[in-house]
N, CA, C and O atoms as a GROMACS GRO file, in nm:
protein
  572
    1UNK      N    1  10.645  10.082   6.982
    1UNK     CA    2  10.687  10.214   6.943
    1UNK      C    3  10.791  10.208   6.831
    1UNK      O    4  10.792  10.300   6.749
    2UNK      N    5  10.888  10.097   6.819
    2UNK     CA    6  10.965  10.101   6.773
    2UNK      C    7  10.935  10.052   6.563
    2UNK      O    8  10.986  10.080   6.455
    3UNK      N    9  10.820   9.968   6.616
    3UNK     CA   10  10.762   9.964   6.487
    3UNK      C   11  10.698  10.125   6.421
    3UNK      O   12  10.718  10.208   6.332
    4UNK      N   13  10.605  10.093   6.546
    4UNK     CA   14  10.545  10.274   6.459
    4UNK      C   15  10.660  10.355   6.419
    4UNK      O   16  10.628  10.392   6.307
    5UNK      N   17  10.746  10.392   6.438
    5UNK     CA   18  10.882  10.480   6.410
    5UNK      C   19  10.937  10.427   6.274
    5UNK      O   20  10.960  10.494   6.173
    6UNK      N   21  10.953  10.306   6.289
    6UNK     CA   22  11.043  10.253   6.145
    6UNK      C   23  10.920  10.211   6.053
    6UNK      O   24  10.941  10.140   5.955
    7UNK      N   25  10.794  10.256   6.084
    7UNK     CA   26  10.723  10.252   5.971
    7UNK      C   27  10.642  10.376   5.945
    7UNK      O   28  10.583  10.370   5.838
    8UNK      N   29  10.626  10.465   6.000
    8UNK     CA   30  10.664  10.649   5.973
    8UNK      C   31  10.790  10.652   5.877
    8UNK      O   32  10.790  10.694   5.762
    9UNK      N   33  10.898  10.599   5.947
    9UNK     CA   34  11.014  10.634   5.814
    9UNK      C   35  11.009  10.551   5.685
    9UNK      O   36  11.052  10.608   5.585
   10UNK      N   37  10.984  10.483   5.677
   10UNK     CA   38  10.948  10.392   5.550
   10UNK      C   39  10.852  10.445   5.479
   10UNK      O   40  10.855  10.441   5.356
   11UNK      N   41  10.740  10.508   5.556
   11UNK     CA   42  10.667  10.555   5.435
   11UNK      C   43  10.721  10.694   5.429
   11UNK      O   44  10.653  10.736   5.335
   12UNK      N   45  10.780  10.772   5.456
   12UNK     CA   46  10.834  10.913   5.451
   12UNK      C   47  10.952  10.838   5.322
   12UNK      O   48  10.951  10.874   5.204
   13UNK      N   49  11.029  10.753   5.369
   13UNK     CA   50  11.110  10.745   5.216
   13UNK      C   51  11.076  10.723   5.105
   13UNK      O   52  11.131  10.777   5.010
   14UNK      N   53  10.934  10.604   5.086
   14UNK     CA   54  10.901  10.594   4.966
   14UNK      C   55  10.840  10.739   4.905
   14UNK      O   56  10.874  10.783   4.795
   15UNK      N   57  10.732  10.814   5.006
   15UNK     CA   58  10.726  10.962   4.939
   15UNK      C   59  10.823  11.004   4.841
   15UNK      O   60  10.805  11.021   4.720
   16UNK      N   61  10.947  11.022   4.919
   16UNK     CA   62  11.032  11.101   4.863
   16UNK      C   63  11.079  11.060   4.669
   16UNK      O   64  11.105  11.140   4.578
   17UNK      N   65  11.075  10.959   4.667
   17UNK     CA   66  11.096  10.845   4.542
   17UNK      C   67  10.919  10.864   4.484
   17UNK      O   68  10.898  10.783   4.394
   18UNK      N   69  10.834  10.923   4.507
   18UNK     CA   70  10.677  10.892   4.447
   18UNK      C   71  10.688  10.920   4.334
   18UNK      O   72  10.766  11.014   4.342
   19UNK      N   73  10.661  10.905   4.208
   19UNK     CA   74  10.682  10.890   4.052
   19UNK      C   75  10.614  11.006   3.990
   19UNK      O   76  10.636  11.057   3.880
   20UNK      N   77  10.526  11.036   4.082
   20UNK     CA   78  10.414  11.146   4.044
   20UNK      C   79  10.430  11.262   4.057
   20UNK      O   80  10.362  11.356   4.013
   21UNK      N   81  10.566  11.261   4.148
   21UNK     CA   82  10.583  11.404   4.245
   21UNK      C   83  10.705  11.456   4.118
   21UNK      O   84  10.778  11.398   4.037
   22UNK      N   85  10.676  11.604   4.156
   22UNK     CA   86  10.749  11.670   4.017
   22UNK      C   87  10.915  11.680   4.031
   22UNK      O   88  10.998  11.695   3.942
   23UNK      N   89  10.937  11.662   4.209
   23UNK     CA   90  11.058  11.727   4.248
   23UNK      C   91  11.103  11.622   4.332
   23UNK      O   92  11.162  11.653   4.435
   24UNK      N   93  11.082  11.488   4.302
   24UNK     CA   94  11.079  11.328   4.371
   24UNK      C   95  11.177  11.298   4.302
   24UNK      O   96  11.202  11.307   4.182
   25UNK      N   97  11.271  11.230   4.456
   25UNK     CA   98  11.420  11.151   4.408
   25UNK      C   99  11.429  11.086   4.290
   25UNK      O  100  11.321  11.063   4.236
   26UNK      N  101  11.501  11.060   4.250
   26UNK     CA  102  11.499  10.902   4.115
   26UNK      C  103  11.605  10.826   4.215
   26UNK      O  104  11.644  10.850   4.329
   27UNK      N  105  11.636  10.719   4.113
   27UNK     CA  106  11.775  10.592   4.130
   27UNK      C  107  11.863  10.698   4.108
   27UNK      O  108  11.949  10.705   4.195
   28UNK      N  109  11.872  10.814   3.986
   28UNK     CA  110  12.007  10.860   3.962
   28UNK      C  111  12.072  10.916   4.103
   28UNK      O  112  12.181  10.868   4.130
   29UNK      N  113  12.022  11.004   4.189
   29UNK     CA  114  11.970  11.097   4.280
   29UNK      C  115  12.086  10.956   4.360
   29UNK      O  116  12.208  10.968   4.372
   30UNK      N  117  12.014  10.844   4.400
   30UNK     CA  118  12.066  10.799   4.510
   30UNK      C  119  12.206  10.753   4.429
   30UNK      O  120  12.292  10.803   4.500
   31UNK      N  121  12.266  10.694   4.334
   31UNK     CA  122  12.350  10.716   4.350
   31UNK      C  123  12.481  10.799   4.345
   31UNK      O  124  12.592  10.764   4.384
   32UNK      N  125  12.439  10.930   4.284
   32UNK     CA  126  12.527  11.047   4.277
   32UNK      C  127  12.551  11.047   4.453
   32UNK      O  128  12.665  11.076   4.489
   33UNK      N  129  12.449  11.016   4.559
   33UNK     CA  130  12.447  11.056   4.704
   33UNK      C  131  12.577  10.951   4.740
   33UNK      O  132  12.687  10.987   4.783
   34UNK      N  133  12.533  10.813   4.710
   34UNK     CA  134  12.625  10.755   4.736
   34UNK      C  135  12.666  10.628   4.654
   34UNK      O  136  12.586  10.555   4.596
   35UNK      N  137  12.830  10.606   4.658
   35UNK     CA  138  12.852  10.553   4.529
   35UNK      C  139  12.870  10.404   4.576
   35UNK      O  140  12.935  10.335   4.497
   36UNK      N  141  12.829  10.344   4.682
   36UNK     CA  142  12.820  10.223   4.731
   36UNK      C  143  12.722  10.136   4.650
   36UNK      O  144  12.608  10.169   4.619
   37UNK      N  145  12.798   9.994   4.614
   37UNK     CA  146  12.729   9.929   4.495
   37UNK      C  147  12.564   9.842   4.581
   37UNK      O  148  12.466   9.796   4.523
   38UNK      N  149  12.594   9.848   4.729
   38UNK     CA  150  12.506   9.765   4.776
   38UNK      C  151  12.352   9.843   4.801
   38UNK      O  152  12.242   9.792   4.829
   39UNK      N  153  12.394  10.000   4.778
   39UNK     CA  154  12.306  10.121   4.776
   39UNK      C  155  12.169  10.115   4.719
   39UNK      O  156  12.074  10.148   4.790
   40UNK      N  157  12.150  10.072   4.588
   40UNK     CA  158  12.098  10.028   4.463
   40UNK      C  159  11.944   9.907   4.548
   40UNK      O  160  11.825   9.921   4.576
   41UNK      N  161  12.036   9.811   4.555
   41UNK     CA  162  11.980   9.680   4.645
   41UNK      C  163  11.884   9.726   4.781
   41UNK      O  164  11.767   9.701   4.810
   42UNK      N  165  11.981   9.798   4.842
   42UNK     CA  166  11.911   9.848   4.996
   42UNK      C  167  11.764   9.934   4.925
   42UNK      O  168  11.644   9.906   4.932
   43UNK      N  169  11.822  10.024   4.869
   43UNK     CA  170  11.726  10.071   4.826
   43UNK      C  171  11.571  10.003   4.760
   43UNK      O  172  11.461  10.054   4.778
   44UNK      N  173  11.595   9.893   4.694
   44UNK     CA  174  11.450   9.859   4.686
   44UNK      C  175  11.393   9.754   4.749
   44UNK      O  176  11.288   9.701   4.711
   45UNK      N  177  11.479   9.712   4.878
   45UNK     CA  178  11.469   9.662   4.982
   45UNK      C  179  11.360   9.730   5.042
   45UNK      O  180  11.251   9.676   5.063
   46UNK      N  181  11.398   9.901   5.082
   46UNK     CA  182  11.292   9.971   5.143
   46UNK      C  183  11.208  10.025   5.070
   46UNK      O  184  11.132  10.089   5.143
   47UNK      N  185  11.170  10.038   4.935
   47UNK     CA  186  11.092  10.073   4.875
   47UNK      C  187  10.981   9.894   4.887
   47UNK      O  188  10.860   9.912   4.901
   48UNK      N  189  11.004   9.821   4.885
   48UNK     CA  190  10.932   9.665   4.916
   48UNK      C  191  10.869   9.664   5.027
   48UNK      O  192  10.755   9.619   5.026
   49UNK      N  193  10.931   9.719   5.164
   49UNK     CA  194  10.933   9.723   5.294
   49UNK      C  195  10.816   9.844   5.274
   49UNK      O  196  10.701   9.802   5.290
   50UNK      N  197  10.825   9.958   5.248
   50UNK     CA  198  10.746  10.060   5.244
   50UNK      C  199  10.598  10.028   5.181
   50UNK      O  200  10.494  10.079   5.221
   51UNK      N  201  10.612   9.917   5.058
   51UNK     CA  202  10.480   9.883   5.004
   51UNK      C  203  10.423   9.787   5.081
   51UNK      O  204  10.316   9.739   5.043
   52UNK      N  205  10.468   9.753   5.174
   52UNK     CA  206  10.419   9.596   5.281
   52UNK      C  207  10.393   9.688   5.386
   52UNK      O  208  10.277   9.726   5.395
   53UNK      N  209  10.458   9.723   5.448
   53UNK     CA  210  10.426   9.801   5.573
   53UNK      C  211  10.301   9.989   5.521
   53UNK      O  212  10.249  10.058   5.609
   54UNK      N  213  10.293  10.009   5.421
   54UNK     CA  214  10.168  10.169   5.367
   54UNK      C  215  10.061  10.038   5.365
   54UNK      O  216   9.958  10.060   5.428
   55UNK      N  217  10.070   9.900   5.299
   55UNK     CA  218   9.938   9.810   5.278
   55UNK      C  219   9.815   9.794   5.411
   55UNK      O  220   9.796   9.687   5.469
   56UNK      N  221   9.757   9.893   5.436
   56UNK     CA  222   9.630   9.921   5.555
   56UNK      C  223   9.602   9.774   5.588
   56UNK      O  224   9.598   9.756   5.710
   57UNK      N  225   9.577   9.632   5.491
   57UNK     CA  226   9.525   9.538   5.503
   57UNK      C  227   9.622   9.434   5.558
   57UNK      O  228   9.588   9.319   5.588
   58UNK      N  229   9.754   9.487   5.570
   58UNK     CA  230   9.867   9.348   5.560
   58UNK      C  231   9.897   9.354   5.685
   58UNK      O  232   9.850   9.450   5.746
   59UNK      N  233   9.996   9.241   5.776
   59UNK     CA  234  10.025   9.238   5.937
   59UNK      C  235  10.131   9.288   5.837
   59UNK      O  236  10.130   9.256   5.719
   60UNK      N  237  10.246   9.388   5.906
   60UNK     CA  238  10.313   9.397   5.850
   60UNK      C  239  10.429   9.291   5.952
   60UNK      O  240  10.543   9.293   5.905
   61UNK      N  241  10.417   9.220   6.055
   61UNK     CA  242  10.531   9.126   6.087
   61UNK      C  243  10.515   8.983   6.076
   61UNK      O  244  10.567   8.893   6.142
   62UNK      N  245  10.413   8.978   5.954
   62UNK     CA  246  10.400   8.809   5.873
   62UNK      C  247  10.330   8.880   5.760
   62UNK      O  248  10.274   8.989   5.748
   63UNK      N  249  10.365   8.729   5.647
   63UNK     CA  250  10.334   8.704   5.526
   63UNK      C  251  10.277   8.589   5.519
   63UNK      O  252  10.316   8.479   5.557
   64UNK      N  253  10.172   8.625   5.462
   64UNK     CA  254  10.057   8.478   5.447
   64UNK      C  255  10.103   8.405   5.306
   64UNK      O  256  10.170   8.495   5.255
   65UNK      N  257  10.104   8.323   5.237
   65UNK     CA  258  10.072   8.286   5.103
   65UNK      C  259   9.968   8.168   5.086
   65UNK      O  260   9.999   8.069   5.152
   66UNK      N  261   9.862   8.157   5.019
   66UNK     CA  262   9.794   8.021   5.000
   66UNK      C  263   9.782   8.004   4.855
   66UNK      O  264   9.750   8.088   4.770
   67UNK      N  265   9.814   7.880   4.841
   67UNK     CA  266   9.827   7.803   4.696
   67UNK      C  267   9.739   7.682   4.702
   67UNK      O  268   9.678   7.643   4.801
   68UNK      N  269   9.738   7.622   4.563
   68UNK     CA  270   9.637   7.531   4.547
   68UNK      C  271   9.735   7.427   4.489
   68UNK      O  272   9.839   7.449   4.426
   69UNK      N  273   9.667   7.286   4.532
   69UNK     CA  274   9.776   7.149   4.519
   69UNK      C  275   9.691   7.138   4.411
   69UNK      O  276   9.569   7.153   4.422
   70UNK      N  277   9.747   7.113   4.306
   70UNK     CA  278   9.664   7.025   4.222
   70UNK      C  279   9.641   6.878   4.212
   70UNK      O  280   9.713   6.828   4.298
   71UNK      N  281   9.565   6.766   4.136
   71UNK     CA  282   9.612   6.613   4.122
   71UNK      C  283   9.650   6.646   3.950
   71UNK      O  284   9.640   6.748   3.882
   72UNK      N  285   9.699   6.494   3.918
   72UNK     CA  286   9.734   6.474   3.786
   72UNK      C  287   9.692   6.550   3.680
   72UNK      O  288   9.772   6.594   3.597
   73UNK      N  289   9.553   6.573   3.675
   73UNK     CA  290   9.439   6.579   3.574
   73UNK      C  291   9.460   6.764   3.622
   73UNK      O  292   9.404   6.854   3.560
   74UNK      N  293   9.520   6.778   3.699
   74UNK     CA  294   9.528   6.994   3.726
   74UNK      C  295   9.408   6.987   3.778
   74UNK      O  296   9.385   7.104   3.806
   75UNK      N  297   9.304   6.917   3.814
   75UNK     CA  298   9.232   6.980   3.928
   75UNK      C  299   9.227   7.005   4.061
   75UNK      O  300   9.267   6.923   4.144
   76UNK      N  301   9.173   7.131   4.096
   76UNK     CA  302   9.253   7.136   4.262
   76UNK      C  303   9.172   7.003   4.369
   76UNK      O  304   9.058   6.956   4.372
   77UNK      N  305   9.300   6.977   4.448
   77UNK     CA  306   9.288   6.861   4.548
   77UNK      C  307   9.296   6.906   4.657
   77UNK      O  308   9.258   6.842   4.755
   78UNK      N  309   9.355   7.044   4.668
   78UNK     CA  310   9.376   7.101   4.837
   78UNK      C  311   9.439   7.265   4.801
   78UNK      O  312   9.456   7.326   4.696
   79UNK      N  313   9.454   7.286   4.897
   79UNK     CA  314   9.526   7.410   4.959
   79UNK      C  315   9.634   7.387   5.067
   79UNK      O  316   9.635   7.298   5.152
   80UNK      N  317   9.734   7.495   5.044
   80UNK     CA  318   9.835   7.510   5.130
   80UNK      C  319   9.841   7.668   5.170
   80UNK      O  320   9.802   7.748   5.085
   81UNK      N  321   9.890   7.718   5.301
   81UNK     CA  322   9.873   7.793   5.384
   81UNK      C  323   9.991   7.786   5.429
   81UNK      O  324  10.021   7.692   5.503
   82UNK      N  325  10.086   7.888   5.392
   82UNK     CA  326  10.197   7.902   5.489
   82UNK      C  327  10.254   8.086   5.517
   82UNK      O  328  10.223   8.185   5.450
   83UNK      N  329  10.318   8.079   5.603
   83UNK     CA  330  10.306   8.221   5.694
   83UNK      C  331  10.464   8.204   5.712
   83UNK      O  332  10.518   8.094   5.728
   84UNK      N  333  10.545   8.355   5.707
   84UNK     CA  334  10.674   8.402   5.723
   84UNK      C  335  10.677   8.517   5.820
   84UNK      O  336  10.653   8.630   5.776
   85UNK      N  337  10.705   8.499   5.954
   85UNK     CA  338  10.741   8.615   6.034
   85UNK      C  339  10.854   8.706   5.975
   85UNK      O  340  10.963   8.668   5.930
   86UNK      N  341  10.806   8.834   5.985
   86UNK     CA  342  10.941   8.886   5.896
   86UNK      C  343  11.002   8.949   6.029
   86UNK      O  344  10.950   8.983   6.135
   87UNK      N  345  11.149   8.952   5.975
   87UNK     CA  346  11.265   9.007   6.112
   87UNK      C  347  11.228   9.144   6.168
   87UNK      O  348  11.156   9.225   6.109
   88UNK      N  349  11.290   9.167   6.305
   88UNK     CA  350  11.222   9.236   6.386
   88UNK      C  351  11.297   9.378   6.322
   88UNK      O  352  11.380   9.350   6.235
   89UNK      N  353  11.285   9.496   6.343
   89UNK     CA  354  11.374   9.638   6.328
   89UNK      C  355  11.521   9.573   6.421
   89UNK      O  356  11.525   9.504   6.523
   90UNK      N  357  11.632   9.631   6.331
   90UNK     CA  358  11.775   9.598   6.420
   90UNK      C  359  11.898   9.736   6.415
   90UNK      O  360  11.927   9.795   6.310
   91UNK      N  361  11.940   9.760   6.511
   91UNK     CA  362  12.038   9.838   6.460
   91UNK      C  363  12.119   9.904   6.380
   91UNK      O  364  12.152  10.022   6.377
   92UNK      N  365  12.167   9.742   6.263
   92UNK     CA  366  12.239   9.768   6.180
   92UNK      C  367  12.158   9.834   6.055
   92UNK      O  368  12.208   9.911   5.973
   93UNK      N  369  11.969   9.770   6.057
   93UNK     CA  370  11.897   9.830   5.960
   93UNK      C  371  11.840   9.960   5.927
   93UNK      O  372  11.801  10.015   5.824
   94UNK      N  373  11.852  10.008   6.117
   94UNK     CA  374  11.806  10.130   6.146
   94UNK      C  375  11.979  10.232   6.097
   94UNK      O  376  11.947  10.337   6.042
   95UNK      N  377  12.111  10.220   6.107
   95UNK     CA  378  12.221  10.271   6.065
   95UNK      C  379  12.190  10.279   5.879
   95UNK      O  380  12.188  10.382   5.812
   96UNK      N  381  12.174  10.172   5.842
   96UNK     CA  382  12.205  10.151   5.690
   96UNK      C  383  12.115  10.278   5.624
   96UNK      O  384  12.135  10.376   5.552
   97UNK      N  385  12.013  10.220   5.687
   97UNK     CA  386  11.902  10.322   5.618
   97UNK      C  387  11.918  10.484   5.623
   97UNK      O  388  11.912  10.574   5.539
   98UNK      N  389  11.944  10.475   5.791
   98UNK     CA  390  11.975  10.612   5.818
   98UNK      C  391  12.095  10.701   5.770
   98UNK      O  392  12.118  10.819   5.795
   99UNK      N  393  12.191  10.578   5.669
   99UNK     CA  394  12.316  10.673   5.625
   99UNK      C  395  12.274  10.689   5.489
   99UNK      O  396  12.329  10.774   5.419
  100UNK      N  397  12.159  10.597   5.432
  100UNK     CA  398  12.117  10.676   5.309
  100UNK      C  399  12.011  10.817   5.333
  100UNK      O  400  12.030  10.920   5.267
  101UNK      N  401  11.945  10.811   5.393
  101UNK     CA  402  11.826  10.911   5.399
  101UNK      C  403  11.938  11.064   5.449
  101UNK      O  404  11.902  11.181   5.430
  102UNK      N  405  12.052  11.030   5.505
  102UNK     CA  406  12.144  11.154   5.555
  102UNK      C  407  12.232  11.183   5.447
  102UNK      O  408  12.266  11.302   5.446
  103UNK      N  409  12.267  11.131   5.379
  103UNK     CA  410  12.316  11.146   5.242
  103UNK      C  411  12.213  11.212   5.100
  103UNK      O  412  12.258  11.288   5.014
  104UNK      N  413  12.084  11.165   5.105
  104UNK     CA  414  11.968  11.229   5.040
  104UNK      C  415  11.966  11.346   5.087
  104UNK      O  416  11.940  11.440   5.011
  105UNK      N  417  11.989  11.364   5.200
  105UNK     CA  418  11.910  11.511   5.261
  105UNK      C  419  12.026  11.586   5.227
  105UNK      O  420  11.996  11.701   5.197
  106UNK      N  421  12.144  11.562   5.220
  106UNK     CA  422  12.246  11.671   5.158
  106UNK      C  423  12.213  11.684   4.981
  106UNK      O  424  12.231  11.795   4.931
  107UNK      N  425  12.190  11.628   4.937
  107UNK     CA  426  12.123  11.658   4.806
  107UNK      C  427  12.017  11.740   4.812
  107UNK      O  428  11.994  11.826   4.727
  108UNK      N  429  11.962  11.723   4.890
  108UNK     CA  430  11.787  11.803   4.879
  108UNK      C  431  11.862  11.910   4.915
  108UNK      O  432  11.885  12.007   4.842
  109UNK      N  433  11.902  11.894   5.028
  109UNK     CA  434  11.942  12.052   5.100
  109UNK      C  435  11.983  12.145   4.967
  109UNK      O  436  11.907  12.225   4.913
  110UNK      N  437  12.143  12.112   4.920
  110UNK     CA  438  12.189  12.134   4.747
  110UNK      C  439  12.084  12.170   4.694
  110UNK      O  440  12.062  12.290   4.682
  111UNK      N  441  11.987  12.066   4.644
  111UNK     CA  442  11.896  12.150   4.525
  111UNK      C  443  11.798  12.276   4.606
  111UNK      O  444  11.748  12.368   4.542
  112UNK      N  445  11.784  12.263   4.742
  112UNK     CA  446  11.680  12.386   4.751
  112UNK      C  447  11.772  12.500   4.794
  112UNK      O  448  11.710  12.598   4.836
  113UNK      N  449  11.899  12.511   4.795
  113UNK     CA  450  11.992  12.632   4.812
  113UNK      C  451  12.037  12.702   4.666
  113UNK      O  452  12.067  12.819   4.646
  114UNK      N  453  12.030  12.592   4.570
  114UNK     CA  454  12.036  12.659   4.437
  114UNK      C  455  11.915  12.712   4.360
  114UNK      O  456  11.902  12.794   4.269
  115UNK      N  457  11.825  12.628   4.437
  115UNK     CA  458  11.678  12.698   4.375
  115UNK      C  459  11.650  12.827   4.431
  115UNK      O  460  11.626  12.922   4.356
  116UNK      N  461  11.650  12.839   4.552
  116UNK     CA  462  11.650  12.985   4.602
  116UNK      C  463  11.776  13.117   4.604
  116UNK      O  464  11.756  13.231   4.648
  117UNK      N  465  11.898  13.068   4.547
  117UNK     CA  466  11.968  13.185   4.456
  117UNK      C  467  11.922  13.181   4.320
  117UNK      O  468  11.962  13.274   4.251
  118UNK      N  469  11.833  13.077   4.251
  118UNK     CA  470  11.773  13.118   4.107
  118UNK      C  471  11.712  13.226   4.135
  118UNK      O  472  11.733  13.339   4.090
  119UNK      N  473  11.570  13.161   4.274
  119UNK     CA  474  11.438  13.307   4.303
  119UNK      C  475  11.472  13.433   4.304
  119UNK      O  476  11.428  13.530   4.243
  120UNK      N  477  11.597  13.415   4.417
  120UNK     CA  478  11.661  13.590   4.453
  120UNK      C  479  11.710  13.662   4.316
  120UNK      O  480  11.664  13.769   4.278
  121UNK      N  481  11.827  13.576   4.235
  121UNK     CA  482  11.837  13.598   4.115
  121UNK      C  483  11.711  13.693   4.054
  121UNK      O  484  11.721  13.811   4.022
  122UNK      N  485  11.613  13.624   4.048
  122UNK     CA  486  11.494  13.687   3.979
  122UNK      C  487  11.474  13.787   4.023
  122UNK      O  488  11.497  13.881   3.947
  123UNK      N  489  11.433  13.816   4.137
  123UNK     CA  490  11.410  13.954   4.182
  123UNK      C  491  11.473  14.047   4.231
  123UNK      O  492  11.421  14.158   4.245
  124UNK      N  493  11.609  14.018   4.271
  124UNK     CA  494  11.714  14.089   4.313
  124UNK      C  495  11.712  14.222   4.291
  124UNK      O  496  11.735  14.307   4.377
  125UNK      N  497  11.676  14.250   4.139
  125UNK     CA  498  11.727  14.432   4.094
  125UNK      C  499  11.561  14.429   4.093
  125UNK      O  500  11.537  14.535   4.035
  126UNK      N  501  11.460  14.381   4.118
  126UNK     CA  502  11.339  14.425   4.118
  126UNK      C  503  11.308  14.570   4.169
  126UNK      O  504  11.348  14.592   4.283
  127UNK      N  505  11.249  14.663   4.111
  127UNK     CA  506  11.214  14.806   4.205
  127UNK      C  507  11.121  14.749   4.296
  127UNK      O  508  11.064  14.640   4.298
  128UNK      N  509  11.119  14.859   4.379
  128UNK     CA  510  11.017  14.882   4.520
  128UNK      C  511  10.953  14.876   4.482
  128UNK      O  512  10.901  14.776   4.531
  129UNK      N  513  10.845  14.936   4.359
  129UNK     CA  514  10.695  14.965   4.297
  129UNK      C  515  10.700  14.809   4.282
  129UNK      O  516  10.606  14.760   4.344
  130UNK      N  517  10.757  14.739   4.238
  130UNK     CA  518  10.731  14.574   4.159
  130UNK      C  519  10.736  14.518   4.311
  130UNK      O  520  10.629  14.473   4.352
  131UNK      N  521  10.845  14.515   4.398
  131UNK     CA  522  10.811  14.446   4.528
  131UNK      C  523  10.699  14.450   4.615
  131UNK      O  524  10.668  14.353   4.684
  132UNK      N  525  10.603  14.615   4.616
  132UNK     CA  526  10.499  14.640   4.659
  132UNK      C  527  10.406  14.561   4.619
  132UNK      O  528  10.335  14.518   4.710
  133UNK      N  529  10.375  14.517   4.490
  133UNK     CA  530  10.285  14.453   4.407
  133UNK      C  531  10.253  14.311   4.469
  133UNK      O  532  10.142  14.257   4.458
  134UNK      N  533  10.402  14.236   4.559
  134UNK     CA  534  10.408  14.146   4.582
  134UNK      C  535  10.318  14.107   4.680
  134UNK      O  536  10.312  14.191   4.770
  135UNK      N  537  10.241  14.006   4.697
  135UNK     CA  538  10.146  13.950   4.823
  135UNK      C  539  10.263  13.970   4.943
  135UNK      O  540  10.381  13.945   4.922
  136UNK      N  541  10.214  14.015   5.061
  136UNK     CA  542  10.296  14.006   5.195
  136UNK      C  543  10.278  13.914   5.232
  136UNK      O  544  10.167  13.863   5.243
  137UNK      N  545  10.419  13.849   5.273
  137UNK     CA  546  10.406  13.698   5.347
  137UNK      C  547  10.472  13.762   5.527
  137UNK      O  548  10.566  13.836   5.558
  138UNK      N  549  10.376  13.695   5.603
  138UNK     CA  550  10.442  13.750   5.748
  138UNK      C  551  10.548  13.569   5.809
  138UNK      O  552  10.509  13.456   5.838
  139UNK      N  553  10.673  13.631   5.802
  139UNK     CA  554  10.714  13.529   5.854
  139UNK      C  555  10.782  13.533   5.975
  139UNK      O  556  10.882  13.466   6.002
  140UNK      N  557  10.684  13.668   6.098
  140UNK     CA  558  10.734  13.639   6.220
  140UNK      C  559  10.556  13.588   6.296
  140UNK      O  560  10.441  13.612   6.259
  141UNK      N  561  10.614  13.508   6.414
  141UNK     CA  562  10.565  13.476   6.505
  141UNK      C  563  10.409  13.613   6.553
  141UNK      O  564  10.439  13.728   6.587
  142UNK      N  565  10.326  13.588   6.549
  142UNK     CA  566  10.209  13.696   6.565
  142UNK      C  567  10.189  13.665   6.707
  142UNK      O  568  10.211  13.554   6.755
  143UNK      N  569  10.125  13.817   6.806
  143UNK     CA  570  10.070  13.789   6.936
  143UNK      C  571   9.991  13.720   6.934
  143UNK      O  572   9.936  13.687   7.039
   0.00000   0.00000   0.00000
């Protein structure tokens, strides 16, 4: 369980950072959040972690590598096969992470409280005839 959880959040952070997305964190983003120099580092720690653990094909708690021995002449003579258990989820990784992603979310929060006094802005002195026009959105609970 504890894997499935810390790898739900891993890929929920790299989302947030996706290159494609119009309204997706950058580097600047994390460190305006926080001005810790080790921030930077952690950070593409879990962006690494996030591309190993989203990979459908990979264990995500080993790393395979196989290489080829060569002889003198560079033709291959063999193969080598070696495997890295990677460390288990720990406390201190589940804290670190979690004081960046709580620090992001006060940013996000920030930008979507100023984006929605831009909206109101906009329509604020709107007349009734122009609000009528508007599609109805129902945002209570229906029987």
């Amino acid at each position: 369980m504890v894997e499935g959880v810390w790898t739900v959040a891993l890929l929920s952070y790299g989302r947030c950072f996706a290159a494609d997305a119009e309204a997706a964190l950058t580097e600047d983003d994390l460190t305006a959040a926080l001005s810790n120099d080790d921030v930077p580092n952690w950070h593409k720690v879990l962006l690494q972690l996030h591309d190993h653990h989203g990979d459908v094909r990979a264990n995500p708690r080993e790393r395979f590598s196989v290489g080829v021995s060569p002889d003198e002449g560079g033709a291959a003579t063999g193969i080598a096969i070696t495997s890295a258990r990677q460390p288990l989820v720990d406390e201190l990784i589940v804290r670190q992470t979690g004081a960046i992603a709580f620090a992001l979310s006060r940013l996000v929060n920030d930008r979507i409280t100023e984006q929605q006094e831009k909206v109101f802005g906009g329509v604020r002195n709107t007349p009734q005839a122009g609000l009528d026009r508007l599609d109805l959105l129902d945002v209570a609970a229906s029987d």
